[in-house]
C-alpha positions in Angstrom: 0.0 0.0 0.0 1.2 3.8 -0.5 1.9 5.8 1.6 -0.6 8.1 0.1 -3.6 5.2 0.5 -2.6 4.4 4.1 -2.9 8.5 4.8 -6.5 8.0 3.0 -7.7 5.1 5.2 -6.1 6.7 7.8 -8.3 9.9 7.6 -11.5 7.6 6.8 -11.1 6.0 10.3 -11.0 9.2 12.1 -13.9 10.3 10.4 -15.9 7.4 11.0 -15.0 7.7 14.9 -16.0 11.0 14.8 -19.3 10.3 13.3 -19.9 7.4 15.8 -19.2 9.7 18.9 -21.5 12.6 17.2 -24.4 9.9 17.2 -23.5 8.2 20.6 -23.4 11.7 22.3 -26.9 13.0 20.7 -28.5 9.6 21.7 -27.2 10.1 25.2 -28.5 13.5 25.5 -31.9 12.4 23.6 -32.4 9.8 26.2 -31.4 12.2 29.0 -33.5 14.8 28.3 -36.9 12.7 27.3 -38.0 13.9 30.9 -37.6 17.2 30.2 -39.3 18.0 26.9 -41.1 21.2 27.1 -44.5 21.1 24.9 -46.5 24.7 24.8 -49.9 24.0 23.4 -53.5 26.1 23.7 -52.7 29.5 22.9 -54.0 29.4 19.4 -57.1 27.6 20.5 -58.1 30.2 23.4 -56.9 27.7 25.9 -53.7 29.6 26.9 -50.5 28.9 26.7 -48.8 26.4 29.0 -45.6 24.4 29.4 -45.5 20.5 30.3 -42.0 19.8 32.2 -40.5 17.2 34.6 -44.2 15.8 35.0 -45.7 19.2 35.6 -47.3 21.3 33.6 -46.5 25.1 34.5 -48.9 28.2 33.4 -47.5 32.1 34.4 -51.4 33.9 34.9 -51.7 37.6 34.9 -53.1 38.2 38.1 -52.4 38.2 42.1 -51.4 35.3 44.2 -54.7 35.8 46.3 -57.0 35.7 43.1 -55.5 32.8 42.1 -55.8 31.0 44.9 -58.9 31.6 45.3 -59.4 30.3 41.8 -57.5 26.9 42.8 -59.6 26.7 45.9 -63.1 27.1 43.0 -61.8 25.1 40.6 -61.1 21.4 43.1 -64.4 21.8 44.6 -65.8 21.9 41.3 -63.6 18.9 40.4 -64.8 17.1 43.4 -61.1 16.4 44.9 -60.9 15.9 48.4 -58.4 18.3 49.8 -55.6 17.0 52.2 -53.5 19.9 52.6 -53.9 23.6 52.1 -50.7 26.2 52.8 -50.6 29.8 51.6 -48.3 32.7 52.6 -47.8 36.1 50.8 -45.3 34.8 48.5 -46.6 31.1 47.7 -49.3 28.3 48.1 -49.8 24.6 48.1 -52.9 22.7 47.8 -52.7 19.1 48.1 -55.9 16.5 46.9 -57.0 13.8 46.1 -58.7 13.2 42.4 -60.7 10.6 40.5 -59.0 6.7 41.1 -57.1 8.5 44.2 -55.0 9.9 42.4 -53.0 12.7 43.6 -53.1 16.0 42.8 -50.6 18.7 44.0 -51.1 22.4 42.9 -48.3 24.8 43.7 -48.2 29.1 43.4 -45.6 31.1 43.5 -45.8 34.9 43.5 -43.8 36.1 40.7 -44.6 40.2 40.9 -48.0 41.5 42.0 -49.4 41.1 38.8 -48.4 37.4 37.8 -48.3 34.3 39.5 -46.9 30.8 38.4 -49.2 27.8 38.6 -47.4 24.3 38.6 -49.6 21.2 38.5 -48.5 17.3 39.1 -50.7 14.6 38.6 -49.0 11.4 40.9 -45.9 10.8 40.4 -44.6 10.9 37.4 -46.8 13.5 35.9 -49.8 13.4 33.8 -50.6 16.2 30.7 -53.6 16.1 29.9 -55.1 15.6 34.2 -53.1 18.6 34.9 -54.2 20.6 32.4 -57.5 19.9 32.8 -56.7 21.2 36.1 -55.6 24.0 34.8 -58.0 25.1 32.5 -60.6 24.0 35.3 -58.9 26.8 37.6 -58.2 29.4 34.3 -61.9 29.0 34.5 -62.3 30.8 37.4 -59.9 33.5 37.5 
């Protein structure tokens, strides 16, 4: 072989360990990230926008902590959840219940300024999109 061809093969091999630790590194960080996929959905159909993260879905609402609250408190006795926990301060809330096949339903607020507060929703464990935003739009409904 020539010096020339054994450069060429060479090069080929580099390349081809390259390409095979491109595609081993973005499979890695596709199967790290599957968790964390953000999905905003709603806002064309009137719904709202939202964000679905970590098994939550998280909505930012133009309007005070106490008015949303209040919405929260509206919106799971209209759902019929049974209420285990209830904790509100001036900065944040947490409402704890009990849903439909028990399962459990945590609703957190967190003043952002005195205008807006973030709502995060889980559904059991590991999460559950279309429950929480049900939830969501359930309490949307009576801001």
């Amino acid at each position: 072989m020539s010096k020339d061809t054994m450069q060429k093969v060479g090069n080929r091999k580099q390349t081809t360990s390259l390409a095979w630790l491109q595609c081993c590194g973005l499979a890695l960080l596709l199967a790290t990230s599957a968790g964390c996929i953000a999905v905003v959905a709603g806002a064309a159909a009137g719904g709202g926008a939202y964000a679905y993260s970590k098994g939550e879905v998280v909505s930012s609402e133009p309007t005070t902590l106490d008015r949303t609250w209040k919405a929260v408190e509206a919106g799971v006795k209209e759902l019929q959840f049974v209420v285990e926990v209830k904790e509100k301060d001036a900065l944040s809330a947490r409402m704890e219940t009990r849903g439909a096949n028990d399962k459990r339903v945590i609703i957190k607020l967190r003043n952002i300024n005195e205008k807006v507060t973030e709502i995060r929703i889980r559904v059991g464990l590991f999460g559950d999109e279309s429950y929480s935003r049900q939830v969501l739009d359930k309490v949307r409904a009576n801001l």
